[in-house]
C-alpha positions in Angstrom: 0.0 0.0 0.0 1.4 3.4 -0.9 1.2 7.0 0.5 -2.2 8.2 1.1 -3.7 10.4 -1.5 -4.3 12.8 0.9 -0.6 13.4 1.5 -0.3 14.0 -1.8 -2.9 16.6 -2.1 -1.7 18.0 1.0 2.2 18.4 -0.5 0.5 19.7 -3.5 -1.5 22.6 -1.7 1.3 23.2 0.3 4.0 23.8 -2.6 1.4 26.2 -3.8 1.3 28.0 -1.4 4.8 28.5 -1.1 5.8 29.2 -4.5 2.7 32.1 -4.5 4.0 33.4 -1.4 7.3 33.6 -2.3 6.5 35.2 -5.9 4.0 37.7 -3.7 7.0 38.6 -1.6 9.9 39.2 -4.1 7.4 41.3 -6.1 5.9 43.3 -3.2 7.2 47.0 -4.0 5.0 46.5 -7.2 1.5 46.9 -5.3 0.3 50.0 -4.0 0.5 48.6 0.2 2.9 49.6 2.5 6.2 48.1 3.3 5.1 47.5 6.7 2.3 45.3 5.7 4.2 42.8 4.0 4.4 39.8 5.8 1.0 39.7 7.2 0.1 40.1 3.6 2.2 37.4 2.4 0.9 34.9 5.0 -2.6 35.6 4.9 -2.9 35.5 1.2 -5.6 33.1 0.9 -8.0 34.5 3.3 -7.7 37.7 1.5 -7.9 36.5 -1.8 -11.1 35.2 -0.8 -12.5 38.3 1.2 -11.0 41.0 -0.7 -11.3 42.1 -4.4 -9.2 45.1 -3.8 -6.4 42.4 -2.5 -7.3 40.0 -5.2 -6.2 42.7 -7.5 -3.0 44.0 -6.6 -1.9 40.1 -5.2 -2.7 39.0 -9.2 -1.1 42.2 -10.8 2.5 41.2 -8.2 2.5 37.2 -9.0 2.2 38.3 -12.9 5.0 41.0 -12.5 3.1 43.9 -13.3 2.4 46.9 -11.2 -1.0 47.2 -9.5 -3.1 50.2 -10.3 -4.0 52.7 -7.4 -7.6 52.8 -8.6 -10.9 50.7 -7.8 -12.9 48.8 -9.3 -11.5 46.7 -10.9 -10.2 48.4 -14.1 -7.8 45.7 -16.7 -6.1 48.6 -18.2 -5.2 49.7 -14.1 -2.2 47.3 -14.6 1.2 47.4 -16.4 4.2 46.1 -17.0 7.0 46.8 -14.2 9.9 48.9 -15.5 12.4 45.9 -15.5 9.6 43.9 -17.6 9.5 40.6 -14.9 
């Protein structure tokens, strides 16, 4: 009998979560929050991803390596391409 599928799953979520919160991380300085606020950011990710379209936005605009807009509502042309074009 092998490993459980569940372990599986469970390495699975759990390398995703690390690789998005690392790419979060490294590309911080492109969203609009403050320095101060990045770790808690970082960790909480999902939660906020969930609860927050604001978040959702400028978390999807730093993974893809583009700067976040300042604006609301969700605007596609609020995003673009970082100066050193990651």
């Amino acid at each position: 009998m092998g490993p459980s599928p569940l372990l599986f799953i469970a390495a699975l979520l759990a390398g995703a979560y690390a690789a998005l919160a690392a790419r979060f991380a490294k590309n911080f300085e492109l969203t609009t929050y403050q320095a101060r606020s990045k770790w808690p950011l970082v960790l909480l990710f999902p939660l906020l991803l969930v609860a927050s379209p604001q978040f959702r936005e400028q978390f999807l605009a730093a993974v893809r390596g583009l700067r976040a807009g300042g604006g609301k509502g969700g605007d596609p042309g609020a995003a673009t391409r970082s100066a050193d074009g990651l």
